[in-house]
C-alpha positions, 0 to 999 in steps of 0.5 A: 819346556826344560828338561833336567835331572835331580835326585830325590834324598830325604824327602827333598828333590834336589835339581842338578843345576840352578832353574832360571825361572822367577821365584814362586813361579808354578812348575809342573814336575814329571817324574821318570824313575831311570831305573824303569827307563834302564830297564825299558833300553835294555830289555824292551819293558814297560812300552807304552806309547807317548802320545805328543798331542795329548801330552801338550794338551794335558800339559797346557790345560794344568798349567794355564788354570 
C-alpha cells in the first residue's frame, strides 16, 4: 500500500510524485478530504473508529475481483 498526496483541480487528480507502478495496472484511491482530518486533530470531530481488518478484508476482496 502507498500512501501519497494530490490535488484535485479541474476534474483531475494530480499526484505529488510520479507512482512506479506498470501502466494500465488498476488502483484503488481512497480519498481523505484534509480539511475534515484538520478539523478531526484540532477539535476532536468526525471520530469514527477504523477497523484495520475490515479495511484489509474490503481492500482485498475489491482488488482481487
Amino acid at each position: 500500500m502507498i500512501t501519497l498526496k494530490a490535488i484535485y483541480e479541474k476534474g483531475v487528480l494530480k499526484l505529488e510524485k510520479k507512482l512506479n507502478i506498470p501502466d494500465k495496472r488498476t488502483v484503488k484511491v481512497i480519498i481523505i478530504d484534509e480539511f475534515a482530518k484538520d478539523l478531526e486533530d484540532v477539535f476532536g470531530l468526525f471520530k469514527e473508529e477504523i477497523n484495520l481488518e475490515e479495511l484489509r478484508k474490503e481492500w482485498e476482496r475489491d482488488v482481487s475481483n
